[in-house]
C-alpha positions as CSV (number, residue, x, y, z in Angstrom):
1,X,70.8,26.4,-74.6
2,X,72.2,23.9,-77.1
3,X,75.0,22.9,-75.0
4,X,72.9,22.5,-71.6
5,X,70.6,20.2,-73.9
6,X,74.4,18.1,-74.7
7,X,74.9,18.3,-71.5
8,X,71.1,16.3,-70.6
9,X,71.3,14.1,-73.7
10,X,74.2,12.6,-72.6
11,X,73.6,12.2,-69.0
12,X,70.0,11.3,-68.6
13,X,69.0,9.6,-72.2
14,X,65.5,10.3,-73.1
15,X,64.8,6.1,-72.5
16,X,65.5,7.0,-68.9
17,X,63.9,9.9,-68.7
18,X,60.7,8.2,-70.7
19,X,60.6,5.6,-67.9
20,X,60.7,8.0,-64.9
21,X,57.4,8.9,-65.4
22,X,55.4,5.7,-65.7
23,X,55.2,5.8,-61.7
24,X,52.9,8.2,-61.7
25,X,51.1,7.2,-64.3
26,X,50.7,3.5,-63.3
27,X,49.5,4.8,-59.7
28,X,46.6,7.0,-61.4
29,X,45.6,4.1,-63.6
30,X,45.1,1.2,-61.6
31,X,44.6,0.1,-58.1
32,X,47.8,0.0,-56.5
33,X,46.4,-0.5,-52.8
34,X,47.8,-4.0,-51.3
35,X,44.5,-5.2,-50.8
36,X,43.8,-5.1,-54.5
37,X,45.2,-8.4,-54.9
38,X,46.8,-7.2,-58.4
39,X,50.5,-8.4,-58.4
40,X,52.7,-6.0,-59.5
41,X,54.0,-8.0,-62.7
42,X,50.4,-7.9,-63.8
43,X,50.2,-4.4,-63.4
44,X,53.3,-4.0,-65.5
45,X,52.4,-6.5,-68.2
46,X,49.0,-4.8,-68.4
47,X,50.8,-1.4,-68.9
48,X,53.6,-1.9,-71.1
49,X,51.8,-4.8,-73.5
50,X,48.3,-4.0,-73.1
51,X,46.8,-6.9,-71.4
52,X,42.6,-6.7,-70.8
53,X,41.7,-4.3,-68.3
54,X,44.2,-1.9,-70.1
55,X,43.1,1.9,-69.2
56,X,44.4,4.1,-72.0
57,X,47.2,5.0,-69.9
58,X,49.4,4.0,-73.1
59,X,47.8,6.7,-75.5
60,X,47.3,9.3,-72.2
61,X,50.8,8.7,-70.3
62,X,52.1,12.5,-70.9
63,X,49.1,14.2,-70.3
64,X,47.8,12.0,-67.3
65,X,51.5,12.5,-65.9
66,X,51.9,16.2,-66.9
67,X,49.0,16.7,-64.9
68,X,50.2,14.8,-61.8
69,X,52.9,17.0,-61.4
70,X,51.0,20.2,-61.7
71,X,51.6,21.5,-65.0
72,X,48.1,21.1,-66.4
73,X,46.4,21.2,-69.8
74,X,48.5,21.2,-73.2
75,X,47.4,23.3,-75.5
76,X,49.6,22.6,-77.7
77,X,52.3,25.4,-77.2
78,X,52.1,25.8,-73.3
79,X,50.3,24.4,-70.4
80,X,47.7,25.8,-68.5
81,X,50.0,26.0,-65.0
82,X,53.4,26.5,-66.4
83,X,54.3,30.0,-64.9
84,X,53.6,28.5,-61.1
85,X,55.1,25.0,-62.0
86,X,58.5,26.7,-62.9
87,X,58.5,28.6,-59.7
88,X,57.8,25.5,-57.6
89,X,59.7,23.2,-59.7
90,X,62.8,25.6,-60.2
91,X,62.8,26.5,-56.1
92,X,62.7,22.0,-55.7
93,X,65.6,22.3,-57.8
94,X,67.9,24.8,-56.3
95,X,67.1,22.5,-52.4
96,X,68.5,19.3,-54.0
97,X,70.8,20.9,-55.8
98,X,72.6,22.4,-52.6
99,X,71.6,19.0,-50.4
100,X,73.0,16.7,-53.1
101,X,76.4,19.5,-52.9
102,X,76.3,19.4,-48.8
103,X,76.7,15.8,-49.3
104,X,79.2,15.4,-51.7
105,X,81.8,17.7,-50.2
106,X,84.2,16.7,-48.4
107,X,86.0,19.5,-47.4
108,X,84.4,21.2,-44.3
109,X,84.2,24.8,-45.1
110,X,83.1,24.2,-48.6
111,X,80.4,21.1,-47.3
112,X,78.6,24.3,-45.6
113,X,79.8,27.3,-47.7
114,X,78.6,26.3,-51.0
115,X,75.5,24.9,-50.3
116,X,74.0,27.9,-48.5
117,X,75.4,30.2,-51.4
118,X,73.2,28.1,-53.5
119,X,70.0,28.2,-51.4
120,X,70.7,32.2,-51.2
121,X,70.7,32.1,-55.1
122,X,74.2,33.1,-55.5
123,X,74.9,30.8,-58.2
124,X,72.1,31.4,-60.4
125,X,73.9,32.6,-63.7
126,X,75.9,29.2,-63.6
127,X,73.2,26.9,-62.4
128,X,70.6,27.9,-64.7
129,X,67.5,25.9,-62.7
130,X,65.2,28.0,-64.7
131,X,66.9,26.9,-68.6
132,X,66.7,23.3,-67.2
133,X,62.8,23.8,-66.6
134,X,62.2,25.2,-69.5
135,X,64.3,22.7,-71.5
136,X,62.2,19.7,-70.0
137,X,58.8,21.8,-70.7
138,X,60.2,22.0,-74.6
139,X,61.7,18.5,-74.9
C-alpha cells in the first residue's frame, strides 16, 4: 500500500486535495443562493480569514464535509457509514475510471475493449479502487 500512497502523494498533493473539499463545505455553511446578495469574494474571505458572520466551518470542515459525502460520524477509528460509502464510492470509481480510458484511447478496438473490461471488473487486482478508498478513509 506504500507505493500506491507514492503514487497519490506525488500526483494529487495533500494542498490540492485539502482544497477540493471546501466546496462542499462552503455550500453547507452559508447562503449560496444568487438572491443572497453575498458576493462570492466575501464568502471566501469569510471562510479562509474568518471575517464576522464566520460559522465554524473552519474548526468543522472534515466532519461537516465527511458527512456531505455520506460517510458519517468519526468515531475516531471508523465512521459510522464506511462499509456502504466504499461500495458506492469504489463502484463511482471503476465508471470514471473506464469513461476517462474510453476517452483517452485512441485506438478503436482498445477505445471500446478496455473500458468495458473495466466496468465488468476484469482489472480489479491492478486497479485496486477499493486500496484507493481505503487509503483516502486513513489519510
Amino acid at each position: 500500500m506504500q507505493e500506491e500512497q507514492n503514487h497519490i502523494n506525488l500526483d494529487a498533493p495533500g494542498s490540492d486535495m485539502l482544497g477540493n473539499f471546501d466546496g462542499y463545505v462552503i455550500g453547507d455553511c452559508y447562503d449560496i443562493k444568487s438572491t443572497s446578495g453575498k458576493r462570492v469574494t466575501d464568502i471566501l474571505d469569510e471562510y479562509y480569514n474568518g471575517s464576522p458572520g464566520k460559522k465554524q466551518a473552519d474548526k468543522l470542515r472534515f466532519q461537516i464535509f465527511c458527512k456531505l459525502i455520506g460517510l458519517g460520524e468519526f468515531d475516531g477509528q471508523n465512521f459510522s457509514n464506511e462499509t456502504e460509502w466504499i461500495r458506492l464510492y469504489k463502484k463511482q470509481l471503476r465508471n470514471a475510471t473506464a469513461f476517462t480510458t474510453f476517452s483517452n484511447t485512441e485506438e478503436t478496438l482498445k477505445k471500446i475493449y478496455i473500458p468495458i473490461k473495466i466496468w465488468r471488473e476484469k482489472y480489479e487486482n491492478i486497479l485496486k479502487f477499493e486500496m484507493l478508498l481505503q487509503l483516502f478513509l486513513k489519510a
